[in-house]
C-alpha positions in Angstrom: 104.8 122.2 130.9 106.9 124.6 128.7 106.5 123.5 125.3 108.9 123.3 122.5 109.7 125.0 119.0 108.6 128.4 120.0 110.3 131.7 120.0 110.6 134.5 122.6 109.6 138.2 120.8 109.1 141.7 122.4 106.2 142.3 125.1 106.5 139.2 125.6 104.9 137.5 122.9 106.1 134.1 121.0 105.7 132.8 117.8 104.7 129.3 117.8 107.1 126.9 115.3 106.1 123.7 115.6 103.5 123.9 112.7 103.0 126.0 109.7 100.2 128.1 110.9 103.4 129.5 113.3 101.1 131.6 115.8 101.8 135.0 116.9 100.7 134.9 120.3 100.4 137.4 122.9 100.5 136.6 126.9 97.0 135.1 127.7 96.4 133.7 124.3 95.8 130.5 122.9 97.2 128.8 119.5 94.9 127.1 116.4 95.6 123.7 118.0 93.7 124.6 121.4 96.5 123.2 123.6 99.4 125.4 123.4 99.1 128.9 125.0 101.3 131.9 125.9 101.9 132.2 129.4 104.1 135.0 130.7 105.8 135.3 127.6 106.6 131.2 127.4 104.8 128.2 125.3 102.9 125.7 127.2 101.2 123.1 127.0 98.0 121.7 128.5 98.6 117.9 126.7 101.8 116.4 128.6 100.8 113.4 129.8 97.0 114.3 129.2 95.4 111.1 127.9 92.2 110.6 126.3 92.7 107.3 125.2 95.1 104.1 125.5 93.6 101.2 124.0 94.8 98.1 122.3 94.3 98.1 118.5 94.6 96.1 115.6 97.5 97.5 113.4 94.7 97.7 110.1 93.0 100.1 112.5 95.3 102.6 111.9 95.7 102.2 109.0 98.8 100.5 108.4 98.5 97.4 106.1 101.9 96.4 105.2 103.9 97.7 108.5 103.8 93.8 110.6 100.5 93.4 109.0 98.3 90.9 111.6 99.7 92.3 114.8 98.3 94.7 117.3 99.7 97.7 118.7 98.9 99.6 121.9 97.1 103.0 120.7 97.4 106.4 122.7 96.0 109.8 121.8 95.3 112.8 123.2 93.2 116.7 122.5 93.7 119.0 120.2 94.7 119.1 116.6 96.4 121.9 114.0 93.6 121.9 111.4 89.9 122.3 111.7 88.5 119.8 109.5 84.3 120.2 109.3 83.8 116.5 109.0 86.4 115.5 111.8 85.8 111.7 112.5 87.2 112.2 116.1 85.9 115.7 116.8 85.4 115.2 120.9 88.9 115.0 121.3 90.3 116.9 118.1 88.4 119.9 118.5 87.3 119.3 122.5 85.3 121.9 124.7 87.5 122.5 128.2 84.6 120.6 129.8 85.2 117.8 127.6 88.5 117.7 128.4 88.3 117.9 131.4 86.1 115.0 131.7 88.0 112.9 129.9 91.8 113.1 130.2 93.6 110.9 132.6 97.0 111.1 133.5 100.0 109.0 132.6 103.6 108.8 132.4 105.7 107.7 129.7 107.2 105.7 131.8 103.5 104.1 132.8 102.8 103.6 128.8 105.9 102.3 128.1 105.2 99.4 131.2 101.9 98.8 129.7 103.1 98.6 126.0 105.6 95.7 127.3 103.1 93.9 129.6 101.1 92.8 125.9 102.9 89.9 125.1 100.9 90.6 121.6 101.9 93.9 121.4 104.1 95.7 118.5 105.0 99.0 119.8 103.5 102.3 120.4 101.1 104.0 118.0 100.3 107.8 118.8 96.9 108.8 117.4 92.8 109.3 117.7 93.6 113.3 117.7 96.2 115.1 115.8 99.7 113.8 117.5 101.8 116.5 116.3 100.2 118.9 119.1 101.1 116.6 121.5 105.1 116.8 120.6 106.8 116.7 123.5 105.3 114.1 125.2 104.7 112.3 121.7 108.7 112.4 121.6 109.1 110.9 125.2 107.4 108.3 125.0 108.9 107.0 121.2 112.4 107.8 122.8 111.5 105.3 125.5 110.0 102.8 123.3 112.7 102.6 121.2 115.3 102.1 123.5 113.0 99.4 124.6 112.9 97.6 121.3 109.3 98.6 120.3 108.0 100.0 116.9 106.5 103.4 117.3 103.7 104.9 114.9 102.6 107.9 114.4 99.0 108.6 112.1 98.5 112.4 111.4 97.6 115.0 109.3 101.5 116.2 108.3 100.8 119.3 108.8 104.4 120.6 110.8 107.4 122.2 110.1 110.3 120.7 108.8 112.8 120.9 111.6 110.2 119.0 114.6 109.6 116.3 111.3 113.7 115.5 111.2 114.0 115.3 114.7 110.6 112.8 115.1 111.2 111.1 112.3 114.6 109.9 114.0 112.0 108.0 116.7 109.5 107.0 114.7 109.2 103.7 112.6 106.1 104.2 110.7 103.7 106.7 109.8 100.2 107.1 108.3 99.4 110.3 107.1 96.1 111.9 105.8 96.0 113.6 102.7 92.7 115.5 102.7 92.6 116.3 98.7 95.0 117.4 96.0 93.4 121.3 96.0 95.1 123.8 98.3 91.4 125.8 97.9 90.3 122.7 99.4 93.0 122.3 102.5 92.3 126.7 102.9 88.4 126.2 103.4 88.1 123.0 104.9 91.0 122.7 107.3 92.2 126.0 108.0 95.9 124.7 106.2 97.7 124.2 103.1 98.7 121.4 101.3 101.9 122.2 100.5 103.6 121.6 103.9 101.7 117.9 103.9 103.4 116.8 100.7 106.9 118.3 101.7 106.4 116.0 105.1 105.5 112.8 102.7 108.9 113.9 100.9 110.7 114.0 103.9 109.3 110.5 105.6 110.3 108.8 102.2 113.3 110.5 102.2 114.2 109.8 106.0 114.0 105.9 105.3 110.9 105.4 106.8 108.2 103.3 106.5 104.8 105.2 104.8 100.8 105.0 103.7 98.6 107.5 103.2 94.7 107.6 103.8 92.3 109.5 101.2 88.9 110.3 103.0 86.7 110.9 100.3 83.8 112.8 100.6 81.4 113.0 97.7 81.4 115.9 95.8 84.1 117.6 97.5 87.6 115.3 96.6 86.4 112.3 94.3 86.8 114.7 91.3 88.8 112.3 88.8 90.8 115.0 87.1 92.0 116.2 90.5 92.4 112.8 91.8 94.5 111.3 88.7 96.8 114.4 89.6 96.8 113.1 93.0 97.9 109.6 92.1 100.6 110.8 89.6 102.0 113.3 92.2 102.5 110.0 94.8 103.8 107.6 92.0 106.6 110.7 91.0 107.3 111.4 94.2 107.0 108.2 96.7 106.7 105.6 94.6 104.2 102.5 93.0 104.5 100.9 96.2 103.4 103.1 98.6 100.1 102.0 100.1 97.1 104.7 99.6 94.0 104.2 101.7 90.7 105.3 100.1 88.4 105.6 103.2 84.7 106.0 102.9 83.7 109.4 104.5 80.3 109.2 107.0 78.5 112.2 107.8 79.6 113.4 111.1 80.8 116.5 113.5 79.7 120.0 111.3 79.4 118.0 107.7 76.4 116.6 106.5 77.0 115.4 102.9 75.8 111.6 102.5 78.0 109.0 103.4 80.7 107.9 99.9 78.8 105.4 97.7 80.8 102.2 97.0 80.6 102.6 93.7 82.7 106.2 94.0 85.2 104.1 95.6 85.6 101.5 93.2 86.1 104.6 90.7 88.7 105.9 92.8 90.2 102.3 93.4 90.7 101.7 89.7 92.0 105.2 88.6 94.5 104.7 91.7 95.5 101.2 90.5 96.5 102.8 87.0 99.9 103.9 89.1 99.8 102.6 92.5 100.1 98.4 93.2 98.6 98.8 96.7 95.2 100.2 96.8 92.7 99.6 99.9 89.0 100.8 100.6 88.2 101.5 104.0 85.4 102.0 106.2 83.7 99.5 103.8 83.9 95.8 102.2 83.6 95.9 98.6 84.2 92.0 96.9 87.0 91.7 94.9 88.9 94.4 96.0 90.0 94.1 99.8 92.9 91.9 99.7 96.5 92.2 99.0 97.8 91.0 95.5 100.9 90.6 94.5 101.7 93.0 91.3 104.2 90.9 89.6 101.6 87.2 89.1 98.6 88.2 90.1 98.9 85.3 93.6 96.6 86.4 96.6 98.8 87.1 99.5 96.5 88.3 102.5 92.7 87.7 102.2 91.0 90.7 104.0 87.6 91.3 105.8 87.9 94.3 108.2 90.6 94.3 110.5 90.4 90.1 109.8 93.3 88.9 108.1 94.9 85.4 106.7 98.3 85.2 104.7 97.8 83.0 101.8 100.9 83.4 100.1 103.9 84.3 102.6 106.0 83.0 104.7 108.5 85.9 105.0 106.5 88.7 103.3 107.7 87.9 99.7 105.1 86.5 97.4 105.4 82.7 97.7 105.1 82.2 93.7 107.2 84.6 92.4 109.7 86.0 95.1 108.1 89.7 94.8 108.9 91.5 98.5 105.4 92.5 99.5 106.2 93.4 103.2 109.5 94.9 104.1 108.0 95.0 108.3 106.8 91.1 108.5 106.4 89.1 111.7 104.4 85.6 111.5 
């Protein structure tokens, strides 16, 4: 299928502009994301309606932990992704081989999804993830059209790494986002990822700006982004610029893919949880359960409001996602 956010150049090459990395491409070759290619002198891509997987999900899974917290939202990904991350959690379908994809796509419609996302009577919406969404934009963009003309919430978890003109025109369709920040080091983003940071905070900007709802996951790896000089600049630069309340997500890093440092001791977490609490009022580990730490507290008295193990929740303190004691809004996307 022809692609979007590309434009036509002499000899018929294009230059790619749905990302940053804005690829030059001449006929026959293939972009940084793997899926979009120059053919004849026109983008296209290999990922309209190219599934790899459509499963239902909890919505901590994500992570979102204060977008209808206790729900479940039907999950769809794709292949391919804009960045080259070493220690890629989902590397089969990020970075896949043709063979792999081949193997393991499956064709759908949106119109398909969008009948199975209303056939859960449990289900919230749409959530497009597992590889990097923003190389799957067109049919990304059909399918949250659809869903929200159907009434669904539609979330989107990604690396943030796109131009500003695709981010306006998603960000119209989309409800919620989660988006990685790898570390607060452009060196870092330019040897690990093959990107730059600078576009990923300008896309935080923009989501806070646009209205929409927002958390952001932290993979920390040891040695690498848990430095706490770095990290303190981190937390200052999302307290300036987004906010106290915007949920951070400090997710324990396990060797995996083309990285083999050892997996994030608890106890650099708990570091990282306390330096982040010096700004931020919702701070979460991940990928771990560390007592004392895991659930949601309400800022203003202190009151429990959601006890947390895993993806296990109970509300202690809500009825309407305002602290039942003290009348502090908590949740402002709250379903019992």
């Amino acid at each position: 299928m022809k692609a979007a956010y590309f434009t036509s150049l002499e000899e018929n090459k294009i230059r790619c502009m749905l990302c940053p990395h804005n690829c030059l491409l001449k006929p026959g070759e293939t972009g940084k994301c793997k899926v979009r290619h120059n053919i004849d002198g026109t983008m296209q891509t290999d990922v309209y309606e190219n599934v790899s997987a459509l499963a239902l999900d909890p919505i901590e899974k994500k992570p979102l932990y204060h977008f209808y917290p206790g729900t479940q939202i039907l999950s769809v990904g794709s292949f391919g992704c804009n960045m080259q991350c070493p220690f890629c959690q989902n590397y089969e379908i990020s970075q896949p081989s043709v063979s792999i994809m081949n193997r393991r796509k499956n064709h759908f419609t949106s119109r398909q999804i969008l009948h199975e996302a209303q056939q859960i009577s449990s289900n919230t919406g749409l959530a497009f993830t597992y590889n990097e969404p923003i190389v799957w934009y067109e049919f990304m963009m059909e399918m949250a059209v659809n869903a929200k003309k159907s009434g669904l919430s539609t979330v989107m978890v990604s690396n943030g790494y796109i131009n500003r003109a695709p981010l306006l025109e998603l960000i119209k369709y989309i409800d919620a986002f989660n988006i990685d920040l790898k570390a607060f080091n452009n060196d870092f983003y330019r040897q690990y990822t093959g990107a730059g940071i600078k576009p990923v905070l300008n896309t935080l900007k923009d989501i806070q700006s646009g209205g929409k709802y927002l958390e952001i996951t932290y993979l920390v790896i040891p040695d690498y982004n848990d430095m706490h000089d770095e990290f303190r600049d981190c937390i200052n630069w999302i307290n300036d610029n987004l906010g106290p309340d915007i949920v951070l997500h400090l997710s324990r890093y396990f060797p995996n893919y083309n990285f083999s440092a050892p997996p994030t001791p608890s106890s650099t977490l708990k570091d990282l949880f306390y330096i982040a609490r010096e700004k931020l009022n919702f701070v979460y580990p991940g990928n771990i359960n560390i007592t004392g730490i895991m659930d949601t507290v309400c800022p203003d008295c202190g009151s429990v409001i959601t006890s947390r193990s895993g993806y296990r929740i109970k509300h202690l303190n809500t009825e309407d996602g305002s602290c039942s004691k003290c009348g502090r809004l908590i949740y402002r996307h709250f379903s019992r």
